[in-house]
ZAMARGU-4260 file (C-alpha; in steps of 0.2 Angstrom, whole numbers, plus 5000, padded with zeros to 4 digits):
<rodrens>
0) 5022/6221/5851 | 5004/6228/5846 | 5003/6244/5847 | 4984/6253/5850 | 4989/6267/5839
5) 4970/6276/5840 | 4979/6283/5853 | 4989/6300/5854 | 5001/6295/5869 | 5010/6310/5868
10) 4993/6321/5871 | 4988/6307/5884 | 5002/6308/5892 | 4999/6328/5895 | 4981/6325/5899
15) 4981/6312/5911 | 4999/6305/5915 | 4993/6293/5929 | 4977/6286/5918 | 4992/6285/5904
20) 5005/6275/5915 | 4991/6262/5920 | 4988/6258/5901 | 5006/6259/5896 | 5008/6245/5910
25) 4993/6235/5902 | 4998/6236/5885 | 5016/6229/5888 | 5009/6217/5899 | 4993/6211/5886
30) 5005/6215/5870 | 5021/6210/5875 | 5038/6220/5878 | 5048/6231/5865 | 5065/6222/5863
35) 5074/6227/5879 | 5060/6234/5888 | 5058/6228/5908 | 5043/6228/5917 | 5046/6237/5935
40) 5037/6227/5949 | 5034/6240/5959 | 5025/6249/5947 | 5014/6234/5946 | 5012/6229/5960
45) 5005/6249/5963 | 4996/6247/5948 | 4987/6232/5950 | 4972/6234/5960 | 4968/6245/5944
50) 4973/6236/5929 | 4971/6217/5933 | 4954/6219/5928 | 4959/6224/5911 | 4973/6211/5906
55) 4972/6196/5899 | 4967/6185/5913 | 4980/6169/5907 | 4995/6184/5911 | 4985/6190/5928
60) 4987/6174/5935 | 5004/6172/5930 | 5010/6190/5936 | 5002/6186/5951 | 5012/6170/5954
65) 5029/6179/5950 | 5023/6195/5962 | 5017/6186/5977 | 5020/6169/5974 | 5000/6165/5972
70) 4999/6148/5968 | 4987/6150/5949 | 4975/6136/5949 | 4976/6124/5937 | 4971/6135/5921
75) 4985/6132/5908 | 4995/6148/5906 | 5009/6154/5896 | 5026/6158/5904 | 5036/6161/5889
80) 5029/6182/5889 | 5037/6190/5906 | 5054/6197/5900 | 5063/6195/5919 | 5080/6201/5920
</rodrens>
């Protein structure tokens, strides 16, 4: 994936674990997914009254069809991103 490497994750992460976990979720979900890496629906489900803002709004629309089965309306979007197991 890209990474955003201004940032220090590890001081972050010390600083501010929950404002770190909300733009961890966002970067795997805007950058892509490390080889192997899952994301965990709960997780985004919690998160998403916070981040769905700030992602790309092609990948809102599709997590929000694979999370609640929100029909996306008829914006072109693409599927070949979410890593599901």
């Amino acid at each position: 994936g890209m990474w955003n490497w201004s940032v220090d994750e590890k001081a972050f992460k010390k600083r501010d674990p929950e404002g770190y976990r909300l733009w961890r979720l966002e970067q795997l979900i805007n950058y892509g997914l490390e080889e192997g890496e899952k994301l965990n629906e709960e997780e985004v489900k919690r998160a998403w009254p916070r981040i769905k803002d700030r992602l790309d709004p092609h990948k809102a629309v599709y997590l929000e069809y694979i999370l609640w089965g929100k029909r996306p309306s008829s914006r072109q979007f693409s599927e070949n991103f979410w890593n599901l197991s």
